[in-house]
C-alpha positions as a printed NumPy array, in Angstrom:
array([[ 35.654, -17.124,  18.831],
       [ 38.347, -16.159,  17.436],
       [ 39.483, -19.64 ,  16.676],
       [ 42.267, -21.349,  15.121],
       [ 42.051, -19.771,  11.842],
       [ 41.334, -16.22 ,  13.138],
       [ 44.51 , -16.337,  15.215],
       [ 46.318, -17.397,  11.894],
       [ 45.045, -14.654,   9.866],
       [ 46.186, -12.527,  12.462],
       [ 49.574, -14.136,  13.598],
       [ 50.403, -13.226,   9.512],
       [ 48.62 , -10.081,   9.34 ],
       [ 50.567,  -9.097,  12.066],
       [ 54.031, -10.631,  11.111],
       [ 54.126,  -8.348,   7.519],
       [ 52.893,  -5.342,   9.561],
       [ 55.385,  -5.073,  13.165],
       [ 58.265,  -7.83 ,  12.629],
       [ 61.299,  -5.855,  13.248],
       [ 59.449,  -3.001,  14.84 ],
       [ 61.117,  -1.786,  18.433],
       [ 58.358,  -1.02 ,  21.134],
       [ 58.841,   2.299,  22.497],
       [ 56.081,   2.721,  24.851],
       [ 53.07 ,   1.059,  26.221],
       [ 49.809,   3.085,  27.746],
       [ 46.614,   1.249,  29.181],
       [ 43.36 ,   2.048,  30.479],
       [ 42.49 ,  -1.569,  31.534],
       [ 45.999,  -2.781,  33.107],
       [ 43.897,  -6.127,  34.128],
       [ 44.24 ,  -7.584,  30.506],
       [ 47.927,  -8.154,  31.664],
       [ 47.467, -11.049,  33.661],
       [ 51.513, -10.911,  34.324],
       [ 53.609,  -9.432,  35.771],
       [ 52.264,  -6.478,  37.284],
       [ 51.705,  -3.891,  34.476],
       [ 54.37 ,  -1.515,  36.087],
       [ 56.945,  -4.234,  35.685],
       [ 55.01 ,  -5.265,  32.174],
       [ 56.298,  -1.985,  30.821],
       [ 59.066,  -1.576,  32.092],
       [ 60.26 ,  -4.955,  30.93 ],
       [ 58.892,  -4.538,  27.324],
       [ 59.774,  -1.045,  26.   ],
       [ 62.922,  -1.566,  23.863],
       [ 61.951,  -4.763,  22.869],
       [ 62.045,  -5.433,  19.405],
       [ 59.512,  -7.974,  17.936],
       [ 61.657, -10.327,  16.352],
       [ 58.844, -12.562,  14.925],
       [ 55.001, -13.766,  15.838],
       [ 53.64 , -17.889,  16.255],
       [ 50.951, -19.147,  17.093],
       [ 49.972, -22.409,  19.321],
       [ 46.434, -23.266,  19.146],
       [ 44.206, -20.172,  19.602],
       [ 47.021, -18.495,  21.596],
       [ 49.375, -16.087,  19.779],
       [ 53.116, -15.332,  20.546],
       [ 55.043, -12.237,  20.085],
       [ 58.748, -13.081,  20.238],
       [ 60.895, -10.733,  21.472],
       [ 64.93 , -10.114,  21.738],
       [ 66.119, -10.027,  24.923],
       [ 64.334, -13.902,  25.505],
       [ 61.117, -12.024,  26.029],
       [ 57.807, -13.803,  24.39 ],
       [ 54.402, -11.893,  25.099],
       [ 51.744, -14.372,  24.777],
       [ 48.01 , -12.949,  23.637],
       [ 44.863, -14.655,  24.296],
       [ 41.989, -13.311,  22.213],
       [ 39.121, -14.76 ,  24.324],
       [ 35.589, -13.858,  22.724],
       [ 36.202, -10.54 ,  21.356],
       [ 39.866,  -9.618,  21.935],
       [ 41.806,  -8.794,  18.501],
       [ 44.54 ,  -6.297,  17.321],
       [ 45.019,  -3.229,  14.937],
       [ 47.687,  -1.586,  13.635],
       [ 48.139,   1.951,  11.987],
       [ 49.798,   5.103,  12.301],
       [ 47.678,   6.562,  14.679],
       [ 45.002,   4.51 ,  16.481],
       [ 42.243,   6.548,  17.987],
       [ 41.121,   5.607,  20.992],
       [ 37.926,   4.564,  22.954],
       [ 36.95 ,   2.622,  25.539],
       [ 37.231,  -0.919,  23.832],
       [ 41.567,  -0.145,  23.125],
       [ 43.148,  -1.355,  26.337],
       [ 46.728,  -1.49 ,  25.152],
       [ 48.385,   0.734,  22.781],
       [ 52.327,   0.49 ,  21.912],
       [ 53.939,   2.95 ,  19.948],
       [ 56.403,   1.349,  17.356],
       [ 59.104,   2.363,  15.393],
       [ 58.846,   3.311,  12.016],
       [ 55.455,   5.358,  12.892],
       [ 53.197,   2.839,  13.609],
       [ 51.172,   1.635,  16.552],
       [ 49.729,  -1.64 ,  17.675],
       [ 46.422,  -1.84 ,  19.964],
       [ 44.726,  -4.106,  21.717],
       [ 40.834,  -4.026,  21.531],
       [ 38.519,  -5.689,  23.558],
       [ 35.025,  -5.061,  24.072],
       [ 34.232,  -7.532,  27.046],
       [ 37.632,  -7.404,  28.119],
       [ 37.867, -11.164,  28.78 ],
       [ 41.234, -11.381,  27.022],
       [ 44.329, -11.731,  28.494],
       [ 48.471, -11.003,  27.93 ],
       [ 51.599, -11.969,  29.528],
       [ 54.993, -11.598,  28.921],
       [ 57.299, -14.755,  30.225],
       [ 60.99 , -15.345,  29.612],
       [ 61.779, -17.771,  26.924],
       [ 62.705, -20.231,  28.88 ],
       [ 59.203, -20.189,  31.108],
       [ 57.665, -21.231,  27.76 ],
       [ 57.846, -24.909,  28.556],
       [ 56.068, -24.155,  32.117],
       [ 53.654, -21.937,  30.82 ],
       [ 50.545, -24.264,  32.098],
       [ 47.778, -22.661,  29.257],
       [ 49.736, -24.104,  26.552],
       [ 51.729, -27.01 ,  27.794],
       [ 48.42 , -28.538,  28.495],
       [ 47.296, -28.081,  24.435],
       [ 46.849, -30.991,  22.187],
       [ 48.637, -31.312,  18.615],
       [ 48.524, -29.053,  15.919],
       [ 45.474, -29.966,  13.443],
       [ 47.214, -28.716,  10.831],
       [ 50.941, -30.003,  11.837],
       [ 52.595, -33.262,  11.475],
       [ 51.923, -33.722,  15.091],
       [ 48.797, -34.269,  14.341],
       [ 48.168, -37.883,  13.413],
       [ 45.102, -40.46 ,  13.025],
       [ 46.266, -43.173,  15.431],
       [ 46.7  , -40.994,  18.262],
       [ 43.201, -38.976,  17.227],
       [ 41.776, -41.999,  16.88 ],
       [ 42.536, -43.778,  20.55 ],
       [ 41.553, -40.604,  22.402],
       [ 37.928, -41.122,  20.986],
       [ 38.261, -44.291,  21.41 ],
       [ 38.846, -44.23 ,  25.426],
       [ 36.64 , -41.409,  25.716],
       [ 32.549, -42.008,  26.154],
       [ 31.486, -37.744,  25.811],
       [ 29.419, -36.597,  22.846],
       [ 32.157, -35.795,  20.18 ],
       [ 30.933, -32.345,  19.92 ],
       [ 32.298, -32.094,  23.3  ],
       [ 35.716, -33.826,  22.526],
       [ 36.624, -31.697,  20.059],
       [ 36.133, -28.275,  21.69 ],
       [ 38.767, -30.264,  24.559],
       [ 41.96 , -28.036,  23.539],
       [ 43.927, -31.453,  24.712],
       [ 42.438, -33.557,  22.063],
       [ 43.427, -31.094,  19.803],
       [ 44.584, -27.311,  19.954],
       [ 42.431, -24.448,  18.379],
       [ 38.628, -25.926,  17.277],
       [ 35.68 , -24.275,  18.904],
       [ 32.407, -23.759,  18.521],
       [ 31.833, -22.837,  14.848],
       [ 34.097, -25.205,  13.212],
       [ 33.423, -28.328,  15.037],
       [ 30.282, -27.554,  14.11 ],
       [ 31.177, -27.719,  10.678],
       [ 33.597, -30.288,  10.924],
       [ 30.509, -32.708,  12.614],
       [ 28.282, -31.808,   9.482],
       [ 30.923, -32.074,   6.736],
       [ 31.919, -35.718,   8.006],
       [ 28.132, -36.999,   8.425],
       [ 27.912, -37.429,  12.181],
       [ 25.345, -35.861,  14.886],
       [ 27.186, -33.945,  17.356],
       [ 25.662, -35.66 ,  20.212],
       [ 26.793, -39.378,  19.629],
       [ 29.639, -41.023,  21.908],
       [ 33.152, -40.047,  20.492],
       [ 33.8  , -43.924,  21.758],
       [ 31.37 , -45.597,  19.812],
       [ 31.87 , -44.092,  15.927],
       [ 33.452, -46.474,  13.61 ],
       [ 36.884, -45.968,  12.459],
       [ 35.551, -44.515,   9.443],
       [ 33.751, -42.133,  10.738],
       [ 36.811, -41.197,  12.605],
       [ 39.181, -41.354,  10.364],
       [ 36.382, -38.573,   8.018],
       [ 36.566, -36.387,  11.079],
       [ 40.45 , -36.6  ,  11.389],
       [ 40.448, -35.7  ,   7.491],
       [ 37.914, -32.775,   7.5  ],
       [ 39.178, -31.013,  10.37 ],
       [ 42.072, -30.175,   8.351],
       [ 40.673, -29.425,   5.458],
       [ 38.09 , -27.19 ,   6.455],
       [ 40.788, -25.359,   8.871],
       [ 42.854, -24.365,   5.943],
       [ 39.745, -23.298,   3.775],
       [ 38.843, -20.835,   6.814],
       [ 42.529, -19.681,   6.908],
       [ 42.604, -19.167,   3.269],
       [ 39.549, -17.118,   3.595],
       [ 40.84 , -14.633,   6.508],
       [ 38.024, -16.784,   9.006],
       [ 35.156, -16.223,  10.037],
       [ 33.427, -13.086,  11.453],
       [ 30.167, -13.545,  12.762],
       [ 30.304, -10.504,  15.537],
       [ 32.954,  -8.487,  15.422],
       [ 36.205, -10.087,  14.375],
       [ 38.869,  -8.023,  12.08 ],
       [ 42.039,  -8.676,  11.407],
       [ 45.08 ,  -5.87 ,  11.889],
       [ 43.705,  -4.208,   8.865],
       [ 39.873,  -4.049,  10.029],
       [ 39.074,  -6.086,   7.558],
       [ 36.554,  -9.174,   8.326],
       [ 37.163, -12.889,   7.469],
       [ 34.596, -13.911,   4.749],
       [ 35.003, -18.119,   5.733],
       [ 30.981, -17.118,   7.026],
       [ 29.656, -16.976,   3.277],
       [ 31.4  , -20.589,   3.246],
       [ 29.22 , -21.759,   6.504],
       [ 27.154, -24.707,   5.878],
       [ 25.221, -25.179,   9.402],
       [ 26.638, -22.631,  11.989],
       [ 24.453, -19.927,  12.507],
       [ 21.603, -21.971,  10.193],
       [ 18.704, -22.763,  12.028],
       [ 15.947, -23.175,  10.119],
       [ 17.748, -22.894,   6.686],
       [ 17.939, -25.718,   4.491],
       [ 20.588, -28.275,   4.396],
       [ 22.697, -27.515,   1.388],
       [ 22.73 , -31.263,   0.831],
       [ 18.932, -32.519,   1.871],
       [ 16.958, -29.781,   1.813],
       [ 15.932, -31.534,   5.198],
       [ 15.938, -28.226,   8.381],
       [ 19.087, -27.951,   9.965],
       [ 18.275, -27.392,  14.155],
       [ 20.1  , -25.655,  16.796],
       [ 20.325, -27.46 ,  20.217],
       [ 22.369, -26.74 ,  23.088],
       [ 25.725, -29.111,  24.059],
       [ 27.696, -28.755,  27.334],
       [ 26.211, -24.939,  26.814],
       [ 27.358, -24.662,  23.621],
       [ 24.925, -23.647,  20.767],
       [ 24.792, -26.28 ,  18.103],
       [ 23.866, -26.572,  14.787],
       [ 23.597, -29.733,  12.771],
       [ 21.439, -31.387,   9.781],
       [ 19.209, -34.249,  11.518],
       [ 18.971, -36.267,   7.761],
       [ 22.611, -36.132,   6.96 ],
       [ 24.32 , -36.668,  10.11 ],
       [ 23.752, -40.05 ,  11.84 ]])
């Protein structure tokens, strides 16, 4: 957390709120979330900059810059961004640029586990956290013969598969969860040994339950908000994540929480096989 669809709602909420905006100065009381350059040389390198536009590549989000700057965010567990005319700070705000037009963009992270950087253009291609990423779920990169051979050659439970970020980029925890339970199959079986329809369910529901959550702003289960401070509401749309001992929505049968490569995880026992 924040996954794919959080760092979409906030790659646009972001977009309509500082595109064209000219950073005019940068303050920190944590200068450890830049992991580089050295936050001197972070500063002085990125006031003037104008944000020219925002992406985003799996759960990693891209500010471009003119000048062939691009600073790259990585929300971690609990990193996320705000913008207003004023932000008020406390000990959670460890970046704060002042923007033109009156506004100001911060960086808030309570366990501080997130991380920036700010790389030439050019460095993009090298930049070893993303060049290692698998395709886009929801691109045209993403396709069902490739998907399928990786399970195929690979023997781990396909819970743990698809939280790889080289199988494919952005999934975690909740929504493989949800992707498992939506297609029928138990989180702990061998990604090698499910039959092609099985896979090809997987391939199909991972994209449509990743635009669902986008649609509905993601998922906050701690403390995610987008720009605004607003929370996702894709949690009210949560089938088995966060469930245990609920009903199944389609049983009735207990849904159980177990524990996968230290990940809690939540699946229907009945329905998935």
């Amino acid at each position: 957390m924040p996954e794919l669809p959080e760092v979409e709602t906030v790659k646009r909420a972001l977009s309509r709120k500082v595109t064209g905006k000219n950073i005019l100065n940068v303050e920190s009381n944590f200068v450890k979330i830049v992991a580089s350059p050295d936050f001197k040389i972070f500063k002085k390198n990125i006031i003037g900059k104008k944000i020219e536009s925002l992406s985003r590549r799996g759960k990693f989000l891209l500010f471009h810059l003119n000048g062939n700057k691009i600073m790259i965010s990585h929300l971690r567990m609990t990193g996320h961004w705000l913008v207003a005319p004023k932000i008020v700070k406390n000990k959670f705000i460890h970046l704060i640029f002042q923007l033109s037009g009156g506004q100001a963009m911060a960086y808030s992270d309570i366990r501080k586990f997130g991380r920036i950087w700010l790389i030439d253009t050019k460095e993009l291609e090298k930049f070893k956290p993303i060049l290692k990423l698998g395709p886009e779920p929801l691109g045209t990169e993403f396709n069902f013969e490739e998907f399928s051979q990786k399970l195929a050659k690979n023997r781990s439970r396909i819970k743990v598969v698809l939280l790889n970020q080289q199988v494919v980029a952005g999934l975690g925890n909740i929504y493989v969860d949800e992707v498992l339970y939506e297609s029928g199959v138990r989180p702990l079986r061998p990604a090698n040994r499910l039959k092609m329809a099985e896979k090809k369910q997987i391939f199909e529901v991972i994209r449509k339950i990743l635009a669902k959550a986008i649609k509905f702003r993601g998922t906050t289960v701690v403390n995610f908000t987008t720009p605004e401070g607003k929370g996702g509401d894709f949690q009210k749309q949560l089938k088995v994540y966060g469930k245990k001992g609920h009903k199944c929505p389609r049983c009735k049968g207990e849904i159980k929480r177990i524990v996968v490569a230290g990940r809690g995880t939540h699946y229907c026992p009945k329905c998935q096989k």
